[in-house]
C-alpha positions as CSV (number, residue, x, y, z in Angstrom):
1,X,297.9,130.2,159.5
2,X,296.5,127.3,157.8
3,X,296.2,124.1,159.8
4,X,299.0,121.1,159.0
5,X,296.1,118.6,158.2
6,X,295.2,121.1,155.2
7,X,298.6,121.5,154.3
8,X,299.3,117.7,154.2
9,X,296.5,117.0,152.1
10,X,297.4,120.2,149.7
11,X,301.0,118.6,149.4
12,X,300.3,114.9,149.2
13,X,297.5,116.2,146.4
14,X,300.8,117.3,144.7
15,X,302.7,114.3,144.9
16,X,300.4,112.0,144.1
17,X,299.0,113.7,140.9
18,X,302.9,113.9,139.6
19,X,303.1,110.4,140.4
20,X,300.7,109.3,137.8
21,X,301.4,111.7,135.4
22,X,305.6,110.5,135.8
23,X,304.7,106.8,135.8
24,X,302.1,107.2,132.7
25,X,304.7,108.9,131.2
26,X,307.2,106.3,130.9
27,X,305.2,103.1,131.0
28,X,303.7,104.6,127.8
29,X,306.7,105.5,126.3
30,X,308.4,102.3,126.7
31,X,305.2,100.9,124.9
32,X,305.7,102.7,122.1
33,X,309.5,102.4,121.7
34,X,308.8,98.6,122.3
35,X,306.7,98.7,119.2
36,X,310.0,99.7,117.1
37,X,312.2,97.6,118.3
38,X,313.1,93.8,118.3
39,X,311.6,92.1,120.8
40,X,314.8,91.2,122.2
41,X,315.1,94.1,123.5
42,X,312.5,93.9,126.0
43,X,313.9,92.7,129.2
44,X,316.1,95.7,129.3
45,X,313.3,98.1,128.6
46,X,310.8,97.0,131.2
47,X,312.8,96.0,134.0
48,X,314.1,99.1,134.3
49,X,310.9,100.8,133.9
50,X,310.2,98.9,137.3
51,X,313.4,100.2,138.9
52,X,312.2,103.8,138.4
53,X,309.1,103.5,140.4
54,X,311.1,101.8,143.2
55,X,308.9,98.7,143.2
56,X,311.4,96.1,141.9
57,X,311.1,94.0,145.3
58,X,307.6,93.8,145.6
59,X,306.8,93.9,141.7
60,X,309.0,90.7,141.6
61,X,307.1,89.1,144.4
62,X,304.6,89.0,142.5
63,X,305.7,88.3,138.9
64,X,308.8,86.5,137.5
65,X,309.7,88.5,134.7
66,X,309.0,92.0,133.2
67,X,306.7,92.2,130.5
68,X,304.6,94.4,128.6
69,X,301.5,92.9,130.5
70,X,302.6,92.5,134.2
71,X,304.2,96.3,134.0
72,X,301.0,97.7,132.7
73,X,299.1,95.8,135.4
74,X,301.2,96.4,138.1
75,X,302.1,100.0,137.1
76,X,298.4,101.3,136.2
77,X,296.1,99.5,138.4
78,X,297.6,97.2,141.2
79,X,296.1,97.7,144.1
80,X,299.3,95.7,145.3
81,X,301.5,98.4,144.2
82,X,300.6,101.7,146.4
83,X,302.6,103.7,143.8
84,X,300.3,102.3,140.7
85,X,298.8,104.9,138.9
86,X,295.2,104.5,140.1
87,X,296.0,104.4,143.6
88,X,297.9,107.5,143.5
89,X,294.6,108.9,141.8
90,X,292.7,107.4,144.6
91,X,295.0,109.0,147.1
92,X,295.1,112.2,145.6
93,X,291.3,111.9,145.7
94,X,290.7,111.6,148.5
95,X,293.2,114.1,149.9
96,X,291.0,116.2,147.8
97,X,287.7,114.9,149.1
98,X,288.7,115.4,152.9
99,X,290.0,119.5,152.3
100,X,287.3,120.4,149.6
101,X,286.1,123.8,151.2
102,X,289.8,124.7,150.4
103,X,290.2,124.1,147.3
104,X,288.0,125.3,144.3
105,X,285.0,123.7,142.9
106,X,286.8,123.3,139.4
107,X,289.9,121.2,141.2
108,X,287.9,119.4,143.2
109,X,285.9,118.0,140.4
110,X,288.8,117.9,137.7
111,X,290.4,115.2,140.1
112,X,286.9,113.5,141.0
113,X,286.5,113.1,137.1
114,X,289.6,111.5,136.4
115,X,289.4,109.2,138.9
116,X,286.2,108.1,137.5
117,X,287.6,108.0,133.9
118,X,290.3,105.2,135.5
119,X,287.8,103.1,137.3
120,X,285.8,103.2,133.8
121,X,288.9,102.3,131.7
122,X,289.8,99.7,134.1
123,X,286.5,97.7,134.1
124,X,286.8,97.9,130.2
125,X,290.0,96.9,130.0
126,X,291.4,99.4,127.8
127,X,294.5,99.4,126.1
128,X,297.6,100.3,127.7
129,X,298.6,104.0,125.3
130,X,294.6,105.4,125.5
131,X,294.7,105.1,130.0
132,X,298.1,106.6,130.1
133,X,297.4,109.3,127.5
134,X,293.9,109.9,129.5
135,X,295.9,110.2,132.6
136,X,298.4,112.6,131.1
137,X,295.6,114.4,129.4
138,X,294.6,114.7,133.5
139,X,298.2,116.0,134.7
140,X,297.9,118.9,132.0
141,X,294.7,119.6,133.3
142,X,295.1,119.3,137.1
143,X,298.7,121.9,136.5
144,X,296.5,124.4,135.0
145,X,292.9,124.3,136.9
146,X,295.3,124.6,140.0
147,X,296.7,127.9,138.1
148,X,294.1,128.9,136.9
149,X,291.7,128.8,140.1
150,X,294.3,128.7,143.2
151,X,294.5,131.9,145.0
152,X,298.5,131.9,145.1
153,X,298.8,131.4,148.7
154,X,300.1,128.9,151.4
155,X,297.6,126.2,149.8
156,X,298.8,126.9,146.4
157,X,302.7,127.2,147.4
158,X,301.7,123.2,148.8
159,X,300.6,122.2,146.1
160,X,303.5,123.1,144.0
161,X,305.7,122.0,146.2
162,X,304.5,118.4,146.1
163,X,304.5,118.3,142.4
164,X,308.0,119.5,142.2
165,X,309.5,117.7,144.6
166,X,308.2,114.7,143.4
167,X,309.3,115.7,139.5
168,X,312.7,116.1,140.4
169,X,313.4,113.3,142.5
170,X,311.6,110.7,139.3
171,X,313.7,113.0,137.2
172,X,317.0,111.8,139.1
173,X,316.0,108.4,139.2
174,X,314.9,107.7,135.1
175,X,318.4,109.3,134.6
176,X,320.5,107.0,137.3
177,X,318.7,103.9,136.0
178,X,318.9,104.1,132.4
179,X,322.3,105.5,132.9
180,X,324.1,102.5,135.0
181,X,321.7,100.1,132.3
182,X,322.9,101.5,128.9
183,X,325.9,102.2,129.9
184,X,327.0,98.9,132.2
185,X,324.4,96.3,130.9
186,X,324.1,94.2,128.4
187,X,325.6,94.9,125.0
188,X,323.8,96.6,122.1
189,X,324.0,98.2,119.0
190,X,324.5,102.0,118.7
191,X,321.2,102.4,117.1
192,X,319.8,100.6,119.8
193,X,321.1,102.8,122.2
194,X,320.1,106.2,120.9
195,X,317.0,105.0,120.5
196,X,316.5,104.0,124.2
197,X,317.8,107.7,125.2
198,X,315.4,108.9,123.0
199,X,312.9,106.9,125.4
200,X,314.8,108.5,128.4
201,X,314.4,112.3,127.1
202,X,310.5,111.3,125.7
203,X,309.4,109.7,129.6
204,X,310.5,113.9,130.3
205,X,308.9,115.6,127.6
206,X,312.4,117.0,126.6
207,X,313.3,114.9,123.4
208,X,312.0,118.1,121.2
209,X,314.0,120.5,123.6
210,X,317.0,118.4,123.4
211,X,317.3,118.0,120.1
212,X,317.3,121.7,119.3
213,X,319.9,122.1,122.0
214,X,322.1,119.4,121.0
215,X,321.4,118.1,118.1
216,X,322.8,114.1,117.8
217,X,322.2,111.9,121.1
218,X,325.1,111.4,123.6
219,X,324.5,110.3,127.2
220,X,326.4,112.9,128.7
221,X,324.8,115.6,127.2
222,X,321.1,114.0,128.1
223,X,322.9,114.0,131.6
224,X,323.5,117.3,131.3
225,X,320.0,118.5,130.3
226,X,318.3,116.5,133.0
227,X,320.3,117.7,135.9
228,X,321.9,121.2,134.9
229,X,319.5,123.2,133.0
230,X,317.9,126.3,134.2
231,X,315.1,126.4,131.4
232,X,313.5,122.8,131.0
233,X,310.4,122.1,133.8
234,X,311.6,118.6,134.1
235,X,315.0,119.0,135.0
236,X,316.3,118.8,138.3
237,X,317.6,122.3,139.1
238,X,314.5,123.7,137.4
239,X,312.1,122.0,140.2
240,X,314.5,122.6,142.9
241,X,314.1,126.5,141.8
242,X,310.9,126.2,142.1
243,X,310.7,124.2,145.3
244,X,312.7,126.9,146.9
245,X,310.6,130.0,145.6
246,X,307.9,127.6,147.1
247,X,308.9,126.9,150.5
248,X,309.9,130.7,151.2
249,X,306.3,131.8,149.9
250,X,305.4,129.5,153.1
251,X,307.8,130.4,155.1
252,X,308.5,134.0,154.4
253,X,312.3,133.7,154.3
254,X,314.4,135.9,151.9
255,X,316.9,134.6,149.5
256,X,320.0,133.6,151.4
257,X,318.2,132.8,154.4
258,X,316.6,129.8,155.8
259,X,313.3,129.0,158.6
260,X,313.9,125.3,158.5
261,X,315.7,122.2,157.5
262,X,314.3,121.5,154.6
263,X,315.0,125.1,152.8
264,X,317.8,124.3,153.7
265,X,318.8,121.2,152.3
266,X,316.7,122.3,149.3
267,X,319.1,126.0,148.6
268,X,322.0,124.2,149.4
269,X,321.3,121.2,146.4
270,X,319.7,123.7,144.2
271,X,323.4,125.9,144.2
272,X,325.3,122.4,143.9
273,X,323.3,122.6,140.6
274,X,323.4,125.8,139.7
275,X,327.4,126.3,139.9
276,X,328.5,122.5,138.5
277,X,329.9,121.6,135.5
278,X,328.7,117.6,133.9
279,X,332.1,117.3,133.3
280,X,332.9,117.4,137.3
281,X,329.7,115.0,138.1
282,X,331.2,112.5,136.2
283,X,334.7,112.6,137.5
284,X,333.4,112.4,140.6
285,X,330.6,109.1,139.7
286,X,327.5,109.9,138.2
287,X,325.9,107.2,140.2
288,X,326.8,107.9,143.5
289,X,326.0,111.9,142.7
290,X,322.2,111.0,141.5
291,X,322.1,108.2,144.3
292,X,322.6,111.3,146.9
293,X,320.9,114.0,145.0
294,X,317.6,111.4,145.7
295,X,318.3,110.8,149.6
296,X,318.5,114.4,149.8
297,X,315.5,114.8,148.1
298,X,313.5,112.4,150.5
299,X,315.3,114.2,153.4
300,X,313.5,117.5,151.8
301,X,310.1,115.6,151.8
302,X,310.6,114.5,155.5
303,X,312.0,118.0,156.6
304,X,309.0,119.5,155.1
305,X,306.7,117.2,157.2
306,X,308.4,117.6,160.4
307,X,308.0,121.6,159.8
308,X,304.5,121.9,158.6
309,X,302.7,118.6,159.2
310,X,303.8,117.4,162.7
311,X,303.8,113.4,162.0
312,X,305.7,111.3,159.5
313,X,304.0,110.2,156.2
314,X,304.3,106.9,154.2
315,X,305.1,107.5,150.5
């Protein structure tokens, strides 16, 4: 039986490493859409962008507006902002550092290295598209050392269950904030507005997958993707699949069954999924659905520490 402390780490090492990857993912495709757009466009690109990582209050403590500059500060290295992208490298570090007789060599000093590469690029100020693509470069990496040299047990199952966890619940929350602000917010041009839910389906790494699904951009179909499908790694009932494969590896409950809370919470969300039609989620608010799909996903996260890690964590 492996000890909780272990299994904490193992997990948080998940989290915290999809964090990073999620948030370098939109800041720098928000960058780049910037760059094709007129600049009076921006308010409505960045401030959501803040939304997403659930920061607005203490971002706007801080700063008055939302800018190119203050998001890239305050997303990729405030130490202000526990959810920046270097401090989830530093946590994720040193989750790493305290367990590394359990992991393997190769993991141990894939995460040591990017963390080094960050402090580097921070004290030479690079530019805001080479640090997040060097981060994301370090998510590809980190997904397939762990595969690659993870016996797939308990520590593994962990692992993976922190990434997807985390990946579903940023998934649900890119979608419910760019929905209720394209939809709801300020006025704009058609073109305008396919090209931010191009942005939307880029900060997932589905705009390639979408458009040989779907073809032209409609919201509801991007909705659809992002919640419904079975075959996209980014959309919400693909991680909840996974998470639940996960927790019963742990566990060693069969299909249909459950040890604990937080399997669950996660098989009954996952079949909400599974059997619903877009058509229905919208009839019944799109909002309020993706506003409870995330409690229940930080009711998962907290069920999964009172099973396996006996005290509450901080996100």
């Amino acid at each position: 039986m492996m000890l909780s402390r272990i299994a904490d780490s193992l997990f948080w090492i998940g989290r915290y490493m999809e964090r990073a990857d999620n948030t370098a993912r939109i800041l720098d495709v928000n960058y780049h859409m910037l760059l094709e757009q007129p600049p009076n466009t921006y308010k409505l690109r960045w401030d959501p962008l803040i939304a997403v990582t659930g920061e607005r209050a203490r971002f706007y403590a801080a700063h008055q507006e939302a800018s190119a500059q203050t998001a890239f500060e305050f997303l990729g290295f405030s130490e202000g902002n526990p959810n920046s992208i270097a401090q989830c490298i530093v946590n994720a570090r040193e989750n790493a550092r305290t367990i590394r007789d359990r992991i393997s060599r190769e993991l141990w000093e894939d995460i040591n290295s990017l963390y080094h590469r960050v402090t580097r690029m921070r004290e030479q100020e690079e530019d805001l598209s080479r640090f997040c693509d060097a981060v994301k470069r370090g998510g590809h990496r980190f997904h397939g050392v762990c595969d690659a040299t993870l016996a797939r047990d308990e520590g593994w199952h962990f692992v993976q269950a922190g990434c997807v966890l985390e990946r579903a619940e940023m998934t649900a929350r890119i979608l419910d904030v760019h929905y209720h602000q394209l939809l709801e917010g300020p006025r704009i041009l058609n073109e305008s507005r396919n090209h931010l839910w191009m942005a939307v389906l880029k900060s997932v790494a589905a705009f390639e997958f979408y458009k040989r699904q779907y073809g032209q951009i409609e919201p509801a179909k991007v909705a659809e993707l992002l919640l419904l499908d079975a075959r996209h790694p980014r959309s919400v009932r693909f991680n909840l699949s996974a998470l639940q494969s996960s927790l019963y590896a742990i566990s060693g409950s069969v299909p249909g069954t459950y040890a604990n809370e937080a399997e669950r919470l996660t098989g009954k969300l996952h079949e909400s999924l599974t059997y619903a039609r877009i058509e229905e989620i919208f009839a019944g608010g799109l909002h309020e659905f993706l506003q409870d799909l995330q409690q229940t996903c930080r009711s998962i996260g907290e069920e999964i520490t009172g099973a396996y890690f006996h005290y509450s964590v901080v996100a």
